[in-house]
C-alpha positions in Angstrom: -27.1 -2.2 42.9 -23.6 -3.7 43.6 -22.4 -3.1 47.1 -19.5 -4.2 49.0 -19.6 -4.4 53.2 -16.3 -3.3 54.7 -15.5 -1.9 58.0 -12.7 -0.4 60.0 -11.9 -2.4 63.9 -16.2 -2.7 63.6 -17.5 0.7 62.3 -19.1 -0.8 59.8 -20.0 1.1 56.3 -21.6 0.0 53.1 -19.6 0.8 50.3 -20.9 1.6 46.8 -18.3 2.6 43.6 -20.5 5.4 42.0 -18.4 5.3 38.7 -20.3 2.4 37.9 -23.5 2.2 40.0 -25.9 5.3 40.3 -27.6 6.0 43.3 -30.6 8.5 43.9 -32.8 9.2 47.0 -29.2 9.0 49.2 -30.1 9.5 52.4 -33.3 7.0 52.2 -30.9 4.5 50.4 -28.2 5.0 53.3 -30.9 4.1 56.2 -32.3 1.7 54.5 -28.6 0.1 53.9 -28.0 0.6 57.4 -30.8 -1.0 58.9 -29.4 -4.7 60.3 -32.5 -6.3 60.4 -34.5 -5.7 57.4 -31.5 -3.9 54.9 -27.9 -5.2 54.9 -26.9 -3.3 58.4 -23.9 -0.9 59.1 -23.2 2.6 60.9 -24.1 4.5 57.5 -23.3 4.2 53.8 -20.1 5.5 52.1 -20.1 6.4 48.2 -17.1 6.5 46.1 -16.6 8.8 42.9 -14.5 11.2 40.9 -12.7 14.2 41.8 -11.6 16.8 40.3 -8.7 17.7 42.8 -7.8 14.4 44.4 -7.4 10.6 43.0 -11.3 10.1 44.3 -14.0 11.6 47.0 -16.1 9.8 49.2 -19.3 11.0 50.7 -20.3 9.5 53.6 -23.8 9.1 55.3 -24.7 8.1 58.7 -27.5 5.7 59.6 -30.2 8.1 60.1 -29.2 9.6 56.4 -27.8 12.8 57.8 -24.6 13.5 55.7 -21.3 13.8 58.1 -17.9 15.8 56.8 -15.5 12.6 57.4 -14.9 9.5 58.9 -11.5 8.0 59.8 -12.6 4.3 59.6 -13.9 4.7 56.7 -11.6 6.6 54.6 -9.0 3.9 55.4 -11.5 1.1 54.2 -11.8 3.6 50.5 -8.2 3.6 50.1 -8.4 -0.2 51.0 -11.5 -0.7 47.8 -10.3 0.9 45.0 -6.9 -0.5 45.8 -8.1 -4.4 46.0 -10.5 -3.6 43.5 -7.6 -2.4 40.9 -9.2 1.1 40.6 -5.3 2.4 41.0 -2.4 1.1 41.8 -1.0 3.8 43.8 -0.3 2.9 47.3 -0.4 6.8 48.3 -3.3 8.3 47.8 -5.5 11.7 47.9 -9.1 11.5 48.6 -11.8 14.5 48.8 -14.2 14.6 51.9 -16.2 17.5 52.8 -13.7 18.1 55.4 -10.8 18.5 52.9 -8.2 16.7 51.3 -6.9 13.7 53.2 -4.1 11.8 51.9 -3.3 7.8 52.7 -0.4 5.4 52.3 -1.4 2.0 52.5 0.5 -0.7 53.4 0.3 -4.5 51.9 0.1 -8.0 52.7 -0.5 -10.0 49.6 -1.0 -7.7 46.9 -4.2 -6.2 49.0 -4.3 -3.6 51.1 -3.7 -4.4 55.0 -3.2 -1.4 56.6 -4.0 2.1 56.4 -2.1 5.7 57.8 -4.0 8.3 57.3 -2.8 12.5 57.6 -5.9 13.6 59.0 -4.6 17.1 59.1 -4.7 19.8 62.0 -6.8 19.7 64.9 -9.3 22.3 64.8 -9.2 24.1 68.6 -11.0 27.6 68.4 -14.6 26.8 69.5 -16.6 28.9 67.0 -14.7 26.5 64.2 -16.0 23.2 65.6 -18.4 24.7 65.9 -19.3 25.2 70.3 -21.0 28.4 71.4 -18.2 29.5 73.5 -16.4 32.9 73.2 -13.2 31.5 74.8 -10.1 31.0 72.8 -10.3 26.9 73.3 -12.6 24.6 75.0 -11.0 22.5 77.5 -12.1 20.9 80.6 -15.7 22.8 80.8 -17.8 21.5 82.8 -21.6 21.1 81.1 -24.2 19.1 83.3 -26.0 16.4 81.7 -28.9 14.9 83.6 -27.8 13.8 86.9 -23.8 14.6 86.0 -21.5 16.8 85.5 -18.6 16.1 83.0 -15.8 18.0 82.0 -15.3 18.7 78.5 -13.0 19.3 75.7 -13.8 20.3 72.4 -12.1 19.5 69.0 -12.8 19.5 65.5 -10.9 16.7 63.0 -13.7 18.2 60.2 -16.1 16.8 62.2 -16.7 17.7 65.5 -16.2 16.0 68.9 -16.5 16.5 72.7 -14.3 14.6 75.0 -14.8 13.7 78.4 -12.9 11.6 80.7 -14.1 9.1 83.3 -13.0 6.3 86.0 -14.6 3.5 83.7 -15.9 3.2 80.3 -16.5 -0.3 80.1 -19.7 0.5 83.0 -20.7 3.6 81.4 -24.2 4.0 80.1 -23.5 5.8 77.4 -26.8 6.1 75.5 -28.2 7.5 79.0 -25.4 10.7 78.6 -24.2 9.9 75.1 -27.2 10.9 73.8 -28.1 14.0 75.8 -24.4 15.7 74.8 -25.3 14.9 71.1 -28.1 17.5 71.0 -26.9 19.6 73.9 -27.8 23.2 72.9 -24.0 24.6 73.2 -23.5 22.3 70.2 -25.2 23.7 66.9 -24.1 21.1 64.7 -24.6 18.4 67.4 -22.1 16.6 69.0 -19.8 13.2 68.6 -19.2 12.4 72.1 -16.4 11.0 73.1 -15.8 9.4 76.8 -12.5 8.1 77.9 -10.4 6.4 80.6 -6.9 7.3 80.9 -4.7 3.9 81.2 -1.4 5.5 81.1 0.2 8.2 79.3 0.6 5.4 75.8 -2.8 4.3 76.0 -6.5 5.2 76.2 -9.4 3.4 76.3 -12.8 5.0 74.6 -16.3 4.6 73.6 -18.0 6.8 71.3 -21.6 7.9 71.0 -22.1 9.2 67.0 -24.2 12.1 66.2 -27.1 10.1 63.7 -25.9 6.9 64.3 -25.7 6.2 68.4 -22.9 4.0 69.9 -20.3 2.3 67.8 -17.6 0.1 67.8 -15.0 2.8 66.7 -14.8 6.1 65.6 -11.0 7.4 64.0 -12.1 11.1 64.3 -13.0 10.6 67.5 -10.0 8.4 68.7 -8.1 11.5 67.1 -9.9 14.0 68.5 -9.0 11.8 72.1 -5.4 11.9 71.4 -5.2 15.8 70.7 -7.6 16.6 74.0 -5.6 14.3 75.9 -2.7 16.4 75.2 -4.3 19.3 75.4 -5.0 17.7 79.1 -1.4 16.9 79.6 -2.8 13.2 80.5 -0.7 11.7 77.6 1.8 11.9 75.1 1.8 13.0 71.5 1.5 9.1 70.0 -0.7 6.8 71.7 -2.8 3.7 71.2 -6.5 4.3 71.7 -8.9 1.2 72.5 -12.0 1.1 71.3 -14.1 -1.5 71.4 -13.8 -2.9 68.0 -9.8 -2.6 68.0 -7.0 -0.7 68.3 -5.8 2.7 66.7 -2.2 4.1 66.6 -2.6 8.2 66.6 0.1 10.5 66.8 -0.5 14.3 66.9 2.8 15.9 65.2 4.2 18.5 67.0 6.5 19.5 63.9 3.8 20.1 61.6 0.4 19.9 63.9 -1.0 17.2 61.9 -2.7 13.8 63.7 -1.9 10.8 62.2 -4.0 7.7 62.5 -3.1 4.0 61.8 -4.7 0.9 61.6 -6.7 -1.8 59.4 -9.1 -2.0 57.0 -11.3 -5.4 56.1 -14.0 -6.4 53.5 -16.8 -8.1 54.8 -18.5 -9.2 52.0 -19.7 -8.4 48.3 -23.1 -8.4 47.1 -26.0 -6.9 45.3 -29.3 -5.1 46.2 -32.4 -4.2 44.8 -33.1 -0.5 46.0 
């Protein structure tokens, strides 16, 4: 099976064109993909097809095989592979995710794709939609105790869904400790992507991520939009801000004109190969 390895500032995703290549047994496939020392490695696996509504669909996997609605690193890195790979040659494009129809416009350096904005749509607020068992009309700066602390937390959907929480220092945080507590905290019934951030001024925010399925990461674009839009939500920054992670930087604005985030940054291919699976 043909495979390409591409990731988005380090969230890392196999990539496999299912026009060409069939793939059964997915979710065994995308652990076994994702395993970095006796597969190929990466945060989950990511198959491209047809759509019937949009110019293609991805599906995307985490490393434990659980299926997730979208990821915002790895949408930019589809738009960036069937571009470089001649699949279209539309710069803007429409792609179907299980948490709707995003749309990209690429920008290039070289005839290939460099850069990617994606409209990641509106932020979904109202906790039952997230989904959080609350009854309150949003979710913002609740305080939930997890082992031997108490954070703060706001809740926000970008189809998938996230809980933010802000602290003094995120480069000493031990995330796995709390990260993955929050994940499978009971007032979250699809689990949790959680989200904990340091506020560096009212342009930028620094972030690490713990993934439902796949642990810590390198980046996460729902998550660095859900930061912007709870941020906000916070009043702790503006509507456009960078957000650090720690494989690189995104650009996010949250529109206030039409209520949808917008995410920027890169996309890069890692390498080609095949696999016997």
């Amino acid at each position: 099976m043909k495979f390409t390895k591409m990731h988005g500032i380090g969230n890392d995703y196999i990539y496999i064109n299912t026009l060409e290549e069939e793939v059964h047994n997915i979710s065994s496939v995308a652990r076994f993909v994702s395993d970095r020392h006796f597969g190929i490695g990466s945060d989950g696996l990511v198959l491209i097809g047809q759509s019937d509504t949009c110019d293609f669909k991805m599906r995307m996997f985490n490393s434990d095989g659980s299926e997730a609605e979208m990821c915002g690193n790895a949408i930019r890195c589809v738009g960036k592979y069937v571009y470089d790979n001649k699949m279209t040659d539309k710069s803007v494009l429409t792609i179907e995710t299980l948490a709707g129809i995003k749309k990209l416009e690429m920008t290039l350096f070289k005839h290939k794709v460099s850069m990617v904005k994606v409209d990641m749509g509106e932020p979904v607020l109202i906790p039952k939609e997230i989904p959080v068992n609350s009854d309150g009309e949003l979710f913002i700066n609740v305080p939930i105790n997890i082992l031997d602390k108490t954070f703060h937390v706001t809740g926000v959907s970008m189809g998938n869904p996230h809980a933010i929480s802000y602290i003094d220092d995120v480069d000493h945080f031990e995330l796995e400790k709390y990260g993955s507590v929050m994940e499978v905290y009971p007032m979250f019934p699809k689990k949790i992507n959680s989200e904990f951030v340091q506020v560096i001024d009212r342009k930028t925010l620094k972030m690490r991520v713990w993934e439902r399925g796949a642990g810590e990461t390198l980046a996460c674009g729902t998550g660095a939009c859900a930061v912007l839009v709870a941020s906000v939500m916070n009043q702790l920054c503006d509507r456009e801000a960078t957000v650090k992670l720690l494989g690189g930087d995104l650009l996010i604005e949250w529109n206030e004109k039409d209520n949808h985030v917008y995410m920027t940054g890169p996309a890069t291919t890692v390498f080609t190969g095949e696999i016997e699976i």
